[in-house]
Structure formats: C-alpha cells, structure tokens
C-alpha positions in Angstrom: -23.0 23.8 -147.1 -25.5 23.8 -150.4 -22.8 21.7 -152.1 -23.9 18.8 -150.3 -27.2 18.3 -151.7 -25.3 17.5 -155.5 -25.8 13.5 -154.8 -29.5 14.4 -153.4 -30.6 16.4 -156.6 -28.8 14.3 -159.6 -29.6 10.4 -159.0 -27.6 10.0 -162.4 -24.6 7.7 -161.8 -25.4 6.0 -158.3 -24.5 2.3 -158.4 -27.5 0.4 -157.0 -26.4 -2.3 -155.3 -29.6 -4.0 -153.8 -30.3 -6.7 -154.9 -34.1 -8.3 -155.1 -35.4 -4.8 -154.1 -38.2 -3.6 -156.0 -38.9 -0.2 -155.5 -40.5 1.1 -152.6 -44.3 0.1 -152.4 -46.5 2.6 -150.1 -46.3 -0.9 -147.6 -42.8 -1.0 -147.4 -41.9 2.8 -146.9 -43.0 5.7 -144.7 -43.2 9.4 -143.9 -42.6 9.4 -140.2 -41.2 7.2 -137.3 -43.9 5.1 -137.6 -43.0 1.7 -138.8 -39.6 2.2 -139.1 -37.8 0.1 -136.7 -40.1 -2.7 -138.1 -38.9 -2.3 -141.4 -35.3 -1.8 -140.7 -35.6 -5.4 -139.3 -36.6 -6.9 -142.1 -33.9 -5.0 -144.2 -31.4 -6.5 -142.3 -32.6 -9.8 -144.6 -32.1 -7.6 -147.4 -28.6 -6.6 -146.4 -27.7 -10.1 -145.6 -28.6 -11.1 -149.3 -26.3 -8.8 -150.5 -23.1 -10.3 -148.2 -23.8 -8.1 -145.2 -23.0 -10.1 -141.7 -25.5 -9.4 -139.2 -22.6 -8.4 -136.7 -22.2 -5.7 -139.8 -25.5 -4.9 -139.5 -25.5 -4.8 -136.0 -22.3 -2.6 -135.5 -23.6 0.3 -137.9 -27.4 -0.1 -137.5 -28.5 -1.4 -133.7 -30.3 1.2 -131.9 -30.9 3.4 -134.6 -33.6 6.0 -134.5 -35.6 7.9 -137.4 -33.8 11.6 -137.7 -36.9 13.8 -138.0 -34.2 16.6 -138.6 -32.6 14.7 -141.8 -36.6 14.2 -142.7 -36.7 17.6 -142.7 -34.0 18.4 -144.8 -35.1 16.1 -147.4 -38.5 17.2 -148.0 -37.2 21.2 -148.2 -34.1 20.7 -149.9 -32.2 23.9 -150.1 -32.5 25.6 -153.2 -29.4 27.6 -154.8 -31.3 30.3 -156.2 -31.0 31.6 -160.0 -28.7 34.4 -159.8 -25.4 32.8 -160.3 -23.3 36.8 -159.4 -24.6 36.5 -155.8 -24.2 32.8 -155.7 -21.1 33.0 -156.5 -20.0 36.2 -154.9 -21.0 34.8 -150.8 -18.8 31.2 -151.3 -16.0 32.7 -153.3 -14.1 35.1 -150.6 -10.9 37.1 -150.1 -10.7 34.8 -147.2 -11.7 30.7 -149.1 -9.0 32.3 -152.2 -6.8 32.5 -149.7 -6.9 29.5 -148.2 -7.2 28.0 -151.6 -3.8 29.1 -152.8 -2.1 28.0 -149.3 -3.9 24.7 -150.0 -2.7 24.6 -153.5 1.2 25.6 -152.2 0.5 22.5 -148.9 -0.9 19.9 -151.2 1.6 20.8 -154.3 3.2 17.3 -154.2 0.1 15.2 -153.8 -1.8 17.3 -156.4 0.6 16.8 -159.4 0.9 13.2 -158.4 -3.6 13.3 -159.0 -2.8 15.0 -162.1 -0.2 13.0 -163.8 -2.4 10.0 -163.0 -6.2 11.3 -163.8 -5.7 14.4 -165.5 -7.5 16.6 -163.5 -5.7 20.1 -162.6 -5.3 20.9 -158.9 -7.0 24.5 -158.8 -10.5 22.3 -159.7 -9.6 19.9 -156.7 -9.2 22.5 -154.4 -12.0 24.6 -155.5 -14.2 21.7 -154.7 -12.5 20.8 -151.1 -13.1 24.5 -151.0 -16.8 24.9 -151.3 -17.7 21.2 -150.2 -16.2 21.3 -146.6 -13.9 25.4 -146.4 -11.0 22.4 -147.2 -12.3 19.9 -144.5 -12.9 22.1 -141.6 -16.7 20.8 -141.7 -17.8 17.9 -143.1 -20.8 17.4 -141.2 -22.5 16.2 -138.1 -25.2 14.1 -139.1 -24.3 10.5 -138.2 -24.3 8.8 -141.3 -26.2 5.5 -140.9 -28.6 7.1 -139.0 -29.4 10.0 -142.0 -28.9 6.7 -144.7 -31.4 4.5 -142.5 -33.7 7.4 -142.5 -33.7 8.6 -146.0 -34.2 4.7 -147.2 -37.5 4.6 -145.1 -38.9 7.5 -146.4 -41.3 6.9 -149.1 -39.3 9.9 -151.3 -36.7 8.3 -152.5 -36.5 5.1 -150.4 -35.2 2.8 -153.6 -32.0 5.2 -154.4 -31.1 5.6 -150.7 -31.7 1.5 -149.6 -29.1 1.1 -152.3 -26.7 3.3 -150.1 -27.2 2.2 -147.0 -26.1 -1.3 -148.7 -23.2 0.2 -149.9 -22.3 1.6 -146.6 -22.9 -1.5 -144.7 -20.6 -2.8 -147.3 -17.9 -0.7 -146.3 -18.7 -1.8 -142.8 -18.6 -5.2 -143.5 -14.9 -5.1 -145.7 -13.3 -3.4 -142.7 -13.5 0.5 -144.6 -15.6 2.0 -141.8 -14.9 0.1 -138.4 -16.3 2.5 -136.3 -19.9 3.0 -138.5 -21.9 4.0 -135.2 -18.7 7.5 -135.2 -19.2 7.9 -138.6 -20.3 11.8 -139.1 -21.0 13.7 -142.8 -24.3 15.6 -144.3 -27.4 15.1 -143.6 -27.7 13.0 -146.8 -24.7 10.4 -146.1 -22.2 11.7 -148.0 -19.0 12.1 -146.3 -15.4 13.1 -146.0 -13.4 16.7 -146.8 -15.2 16.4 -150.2 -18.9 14.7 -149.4 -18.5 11.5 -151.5 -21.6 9.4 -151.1 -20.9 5.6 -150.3 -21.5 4.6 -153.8 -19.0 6.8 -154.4 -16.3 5.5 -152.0 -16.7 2.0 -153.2 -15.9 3.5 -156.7 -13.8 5.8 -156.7 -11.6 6.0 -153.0 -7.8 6.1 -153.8 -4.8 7.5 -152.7 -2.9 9.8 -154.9 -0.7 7.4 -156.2 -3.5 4.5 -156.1 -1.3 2.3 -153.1 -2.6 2.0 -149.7 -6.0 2.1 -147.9 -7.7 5.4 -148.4 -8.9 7.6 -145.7 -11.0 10.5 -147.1 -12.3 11.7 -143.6 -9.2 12.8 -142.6 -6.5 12.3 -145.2 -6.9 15.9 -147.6 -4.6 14.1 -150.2 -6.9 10.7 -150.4 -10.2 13.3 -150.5 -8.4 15.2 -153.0 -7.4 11.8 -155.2 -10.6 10.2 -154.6 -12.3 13.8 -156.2 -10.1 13.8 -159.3 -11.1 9.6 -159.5 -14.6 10.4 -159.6 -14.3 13.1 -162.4 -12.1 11.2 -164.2 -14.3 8.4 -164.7 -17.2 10.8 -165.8 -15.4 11.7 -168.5 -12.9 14.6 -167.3 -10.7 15.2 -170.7 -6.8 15.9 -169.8 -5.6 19.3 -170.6 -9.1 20.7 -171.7 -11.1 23.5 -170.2 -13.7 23.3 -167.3 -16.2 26.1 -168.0 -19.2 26.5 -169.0 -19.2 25.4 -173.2 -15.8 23.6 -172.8 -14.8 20.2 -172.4 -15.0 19.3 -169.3 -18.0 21.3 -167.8 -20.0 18.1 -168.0 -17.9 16.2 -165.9 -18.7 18.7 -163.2 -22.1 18.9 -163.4 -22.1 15.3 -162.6 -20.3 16.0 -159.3 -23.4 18.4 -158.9 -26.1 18.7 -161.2 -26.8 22.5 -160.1 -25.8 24.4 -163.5 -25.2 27.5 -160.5 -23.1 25.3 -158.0 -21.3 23.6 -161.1 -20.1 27.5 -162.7 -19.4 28.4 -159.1 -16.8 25.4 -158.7 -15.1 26.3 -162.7 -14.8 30.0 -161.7 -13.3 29.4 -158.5 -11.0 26.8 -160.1 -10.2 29.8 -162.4 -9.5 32.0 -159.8 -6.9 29.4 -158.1 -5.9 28.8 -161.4 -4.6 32.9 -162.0 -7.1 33.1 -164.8 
C-alpha cells in the first residue's frame, strides 16, 4: 500500500533515541550486504548504551540477514503521482466505502470512546485503517527487524532508521514485542492495522480508553486509539474540519507528508462522514 511510505518520506517528528550516534560516516554504513553483519555487531554496543540487554538483542536481531528486497524499495520509493482525481478515485471504492461504514457501525462503541478522549471523529480513523491496511486485512510481510536492521545500514538514511531499530529493540526489551523474530509490517518497519512506526508505538500506543496493554497488530480498537493518539498530539483541533485549508489538515499531513495521500484520507473521511 503507497500509504506506508508516510514515515519514509516526512522524517519530521521521529523521536531519535540513539544515544552517542553521530550520523552515519561513509565507514560506518553501506549500500549492500557487504559489511553488514560486522556492523550490526558493534551496534549491539550501541543498543546496549541505550538499556538494550543483549538477550534483547539477541531475541530480535541473531541471524539477521541484509533484505536486498527492502534495499530495493528504499532507493525507488513509490511515488503517488500528481493527479489527486485518479489517486483518489483507485483507493476510494464502492467496495473500501462499504467496508468503511460496516467498520464505522462494528467499532461504534470504541470510536466514540477515541473521540470523547482525543477529539478525533471516527470517519478520519477509519478512513485511515482504510487506506493504510483495507482495515487490517494486510499489514505487511516484511519482518520488521530485518527491514529496520537493513534500512539502518544503508548509507540513505542510516541515522533516522538506527534510531528505530533502538526503539524497537526497546519494545523488545520492556516485554511490548516478545516474539520480535514473528514480528511482520512494511517494508519500512512500520506496523500494525494502521502502520505506526516504533517511534510511534513508544509514543503514542493506547487503548481507547487509555487502560491496559495495547496491541495494535491485532486489536482494530487499540490501532484505531493509538491513530487518534498520534494526531492528537500533532495538533488535531476538537470539532474543526479536516480538509485541505481547515484546521486540522496539518495534523494529517504529519501522519503523511504526501499533500495527495493526505486529501485522499480527508475526502474519504468525508465520504464516511455523509458529507
């Protein structure tokens, strides 16, 4: 899904964690599978600076290989074209509006319990969940410490995605993700039925109503929360609109920085919406 490249295209609002790490030098990156199982070893000292166990480390990262695949997608990241009629048009069907407004009837309860508490309207949720993952029935196949571990070697953007892969170790290491090596998403790392990024989890992972242990891979409600959590936070204004020129437009283009895939999301939203 072209959604998933938002967190690859807009490095505004990533929390670097990595501490000590200058950016990459042209020694301490690469463009291939050369060198990079030598330099994953010595980021496991990295990691352990910033409170990763090696048993952590181990668990998500042993055995990992350079994805030439993920590589690949990297260097030709998709682009979403200019004309914003046809764009729209091919991800907003009969058939995703449908399934929207059955989502919007399931998830009724949850939804105005996201609402009340962040101020973010359902119909933008579920557009979203919509055009992220067609409402969790794909999000992804890459396994995620593989396409983290590969993306922080390459000399591209090596700083921005080292900080991630600290971040998801970190989950790792708090108990979040006990199974790291099953861990599946985009090719990029994000994951769950709305492609957070592990920044992003850290931050913003919830339940609707903000008790329990989230689980955004295979709770819709928590992926749903966890959404409205990360608007909200970007500056999502209760009550006020969400298209282009209003309010809270803004607030979307931080979840994707693609002015096309950002008026995509507000007119489906509208569409849910009955507008």
């Amino acid at each position: 899904m072209q959604g998933r490249v938002r967190r690859v295209l807009a490095a505004a609002g990533v929390a670097f964690t990595v501490l000590g790490w200058a950016v990459a030098r042209a020694d301490d990156c690469g463009k291939g599978a050369a060198g990079f199982g030598e330099w994953l070893a010595v980021f496991k000292g990295v990691a352990a600076r910033d409170g990763v166990s090696a048993a952590a480390f181990d668990a998500a990262l042993g055995g990992v290989v350079y994805d030439e695949s993920v590589a690949a997608h990297d260097h030709g990241v998709v682009r979403l074209g200019s004309n914003f009629q046809s764009f729209a048009a091919s991800h907003i069907t009969a058939g995703q509006l449908a399934r929207g407004r059955a989502m919007l009837a399931k998830y009724a309860g949850p939804l105005a319990t996201i609402e009340q508490r962040f101020g973010v309207p359902g119909p933008v949720l579920v557009a979203i969940w919509g055009l992220e993952t067609s409402y969790g029935g794909d999000n992804g196949a890459y396994p995620t410490f593989a396409a983290l571990a590969t993306l922080a070697w390459d000399c591209r953007r090596s700083d921005r995605f080292r900080a991630e892969l600290i971040d998801a170790l970190t989950l790792v290491e708090r108990g979040v993700w006990p199974n790291p090596k099953q861990m599946r998403g985009a090719w990029a790392g994000e994951i769950g039925q709305t492609q957070l990024m592990p920044s992003a989890v850290l931050m913003f992972a919830t339940t609707p109503d903000g008790s329990g242990s989230p689980d955004i891979v295979h709770s819709s409600a928590d992926a749903l929360a966890s959404t409205a959590a990360f608007l909200a936070a970007h500056g999502w204004k209760r009550g006020e609109g969400w298209n282009e020129g209003e309010p809270n437009f803004p607030a979307i283009l931080e979840w994707n920085a693609a002015t096309i895939y950002a008026r995509t999301i507000a007119l489906f939203a509208d569409k849910l919406a009955g507008k």
